[in-house]
N, C-alpha and C positions, 0 to 999 in steps of 0.2 A: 323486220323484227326491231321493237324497241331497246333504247339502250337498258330495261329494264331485264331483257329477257336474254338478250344479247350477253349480258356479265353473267345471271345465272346459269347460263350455258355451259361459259367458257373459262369461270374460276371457280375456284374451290377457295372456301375458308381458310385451309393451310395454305394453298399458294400465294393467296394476300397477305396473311402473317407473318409468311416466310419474307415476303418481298417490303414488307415494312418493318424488318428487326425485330422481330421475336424468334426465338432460338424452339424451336422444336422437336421432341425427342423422337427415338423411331417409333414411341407407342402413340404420336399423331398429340402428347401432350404438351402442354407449355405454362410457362409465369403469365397467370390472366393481367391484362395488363389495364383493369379496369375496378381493381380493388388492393389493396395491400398485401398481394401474394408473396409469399418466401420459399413456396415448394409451388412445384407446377399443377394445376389445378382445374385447367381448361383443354376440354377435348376440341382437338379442331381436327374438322375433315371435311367434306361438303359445307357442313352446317358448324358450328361452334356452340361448345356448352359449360360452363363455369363451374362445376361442384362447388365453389367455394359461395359467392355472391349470387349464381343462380343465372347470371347475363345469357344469352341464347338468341339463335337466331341466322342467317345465312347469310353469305360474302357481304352484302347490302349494309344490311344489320350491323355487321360486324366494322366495317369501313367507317359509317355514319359514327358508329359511336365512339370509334378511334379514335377519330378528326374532329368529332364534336360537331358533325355535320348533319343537312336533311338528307332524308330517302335521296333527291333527285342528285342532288350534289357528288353522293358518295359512288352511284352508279356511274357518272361523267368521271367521276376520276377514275374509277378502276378499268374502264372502257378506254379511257387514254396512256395511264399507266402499261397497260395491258396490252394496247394496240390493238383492241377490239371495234371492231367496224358496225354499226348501227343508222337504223333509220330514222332521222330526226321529222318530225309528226308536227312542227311547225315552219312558217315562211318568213317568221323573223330572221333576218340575217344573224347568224353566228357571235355571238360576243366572248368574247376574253375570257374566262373565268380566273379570279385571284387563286393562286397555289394557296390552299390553307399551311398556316405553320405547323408544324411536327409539336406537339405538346412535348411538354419536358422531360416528362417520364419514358417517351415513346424515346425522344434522344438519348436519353442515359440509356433504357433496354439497348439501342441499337449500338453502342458505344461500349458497353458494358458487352456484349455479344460479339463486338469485333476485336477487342481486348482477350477476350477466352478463345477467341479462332487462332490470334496471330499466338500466345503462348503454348496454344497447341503444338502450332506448329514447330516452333522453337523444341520445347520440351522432345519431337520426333528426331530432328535433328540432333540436339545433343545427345538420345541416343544414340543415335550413328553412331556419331563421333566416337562417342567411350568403345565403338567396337572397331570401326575403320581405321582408328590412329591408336588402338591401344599399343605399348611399346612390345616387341617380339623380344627382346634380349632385356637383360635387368639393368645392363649398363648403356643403352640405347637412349639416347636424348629423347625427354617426351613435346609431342605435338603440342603447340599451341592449343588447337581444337580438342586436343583431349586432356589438356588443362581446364579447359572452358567448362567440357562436358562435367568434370569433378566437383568444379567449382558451384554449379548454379545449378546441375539437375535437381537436386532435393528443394532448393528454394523455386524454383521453376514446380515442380510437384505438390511446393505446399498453397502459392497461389492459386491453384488449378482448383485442389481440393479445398483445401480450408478459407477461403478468401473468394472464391467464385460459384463454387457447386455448393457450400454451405455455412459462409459466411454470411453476416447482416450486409444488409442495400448500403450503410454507412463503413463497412468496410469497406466495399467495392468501391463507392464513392470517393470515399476517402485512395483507395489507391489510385483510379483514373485521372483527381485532382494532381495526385503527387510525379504519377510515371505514365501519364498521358501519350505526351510527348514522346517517350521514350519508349515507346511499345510503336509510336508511329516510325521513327528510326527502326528498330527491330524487325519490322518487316519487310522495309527495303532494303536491308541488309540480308533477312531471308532470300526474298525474290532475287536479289542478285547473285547471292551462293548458290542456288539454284539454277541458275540461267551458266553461270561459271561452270556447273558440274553436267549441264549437261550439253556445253558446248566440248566438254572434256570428253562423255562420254562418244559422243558421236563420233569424233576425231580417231578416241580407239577403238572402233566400228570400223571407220575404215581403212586404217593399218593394215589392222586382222584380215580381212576383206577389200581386197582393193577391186574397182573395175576391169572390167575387161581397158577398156580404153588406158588408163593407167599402166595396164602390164604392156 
């Protein structure tokens, strides 16, 4: 099988999307990322198709024009990408091929996409918090955590919505420039309240629950 038959086998146009930063909804749509989209406007599933510009076409298609690459090119990456196994049909030995660079736009989509993940996640967590730490008594010292939650859930709420899901490329832009950085701290400060909480939880798993061997 060639590498040609071998990728339309074994991807789908969403799953290369997905795997190269574009954020897709569960109606299979997305920000075409091959014209001036602001609402999403590209069906992707097998095949890929543009309402807006009209772009179309299947994983192949879709890779080449990404990267700004030929037919053969685009099939070798996503066959390698992909870890897809193919029969090469010539006796030239093997050469290197150059990683094409990620166009600019493709890095903002994907940057701009991991930016709306990690405040997701935050925004889940400060819910928590406003109900795990809310105070029981009126004269009960308040939590830190449920200071925090007070403090930043609304503006955590208005990025999401007004700044991500329907703000201008130049807002986004402009916030990524300013709290880049600071979204990349935020998530390893998730990840590890995470990893803390659920080193906690296990522990009173097995309090509650001890072994035999234990008793």
């Amino acid at each position: 099988m060639n590498v040609f038959e071998a990728v339309k086998q074994s991807v789908t146009t969403r799953q290369a999307a997905e795997a190269y930063g574009l954020r897709v909804n569960r109606n299979g749509m997305c920000v075409c990322p091959f014209h001036n989209d602001r609402t999403p406007s590209m069906k992707v599933d097998r095949r890929f198709h543009c309402f807006g510009c009209q772009a179309d076409g299947d994983v192949i298609d879709f890779t080449a024009k990404l990267f700004d690459m030929n037919s053969k090119g685009a099939a070798v990456k996503l066959a390698a990408d992909f870890g897809i196994p193919y029969e090469e049909r010539t006796h030239n030995p093997p050469q290197s091929t150059p990683k094409p660079k990620i166009s600019a736009e493709l890095q903002f989509r994907k940057t701009e996409s991991y930016c709306y993940r990690v405040l997701c996640g935050y925004l889940r967590l400060l819910e928590k918090w406003q109900t795990d730490f809310a105070p029981k008594t009126a004269d009960e010292e308040w939590h830190p955590l449920f200071v925090e939650a007070l403090q930043r859930k609304n503006y955590v709420e208005y990025l999401l919505d007004d700044v991500f899901l329907t703000g201008s490329v130049e807002d986004k832009a402009e916030f990524i420039r300013l709290h880049g950085k600071d979204v990349t701290r935020l998530e390893k400060r998730i990840r590890e309240f995470t990893a803390s909480q659920a080193e906690t939880d296990c522990s009173a798993i097995h309090v509650a629950n001890p072994s035999r061997q234990d008793r």
